[in-house]
C-alpha positions in Angstrom: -18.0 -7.5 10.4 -17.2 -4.0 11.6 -14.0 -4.6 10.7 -14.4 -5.3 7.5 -16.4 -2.4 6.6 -13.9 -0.3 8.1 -11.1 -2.1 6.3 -13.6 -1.8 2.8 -13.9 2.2 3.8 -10.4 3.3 4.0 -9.2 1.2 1.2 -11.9 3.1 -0.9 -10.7 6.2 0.1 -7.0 5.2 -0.4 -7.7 4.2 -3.5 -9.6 7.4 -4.6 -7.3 9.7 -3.5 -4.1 10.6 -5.6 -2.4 12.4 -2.4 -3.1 8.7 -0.7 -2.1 6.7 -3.3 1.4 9.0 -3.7 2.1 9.0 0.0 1.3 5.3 0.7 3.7 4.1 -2.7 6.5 6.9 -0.9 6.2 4.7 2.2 6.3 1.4 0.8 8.7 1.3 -1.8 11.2 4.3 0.4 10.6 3.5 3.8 9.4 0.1 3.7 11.7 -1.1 0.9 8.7 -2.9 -0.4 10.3 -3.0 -4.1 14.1 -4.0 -2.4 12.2 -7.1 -0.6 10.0 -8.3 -3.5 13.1 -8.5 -5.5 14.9 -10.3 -3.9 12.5 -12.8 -3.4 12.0 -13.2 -7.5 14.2 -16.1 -8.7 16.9 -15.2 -11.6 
C-alpha cells in the first residue's frame, strides 16, 4: 500500500510539473530511445 501511494504522489507531481514533464520526455525519447524502440516495434 505504501507503495502505491508513493508511486500515486510522484506521478502527480510529474504530471503537474512542466519542468518534469520536459525533462522526463528529454530522457525517454534522447537517452532512452523510447520513440526509436516503439518504432520499431510497429508493423509496416
Amino acid at each position: 500500500m505504501g507503495a502505491l501511494d508513493a508511486h500515486s504522489s510522484m506521478s502527480t507531481q510529474t504530471l503537474n510539473s512542466a519542468s518534469v514533464r520536459l525533462g522526463m520526455n528529454e530522457i525517454l525519447l534522447n537517452y532512452a530511445h523510447l520513440y526509436a524502440g516503439l518504432r520499431e516495434r510497429v508493423p509496416g
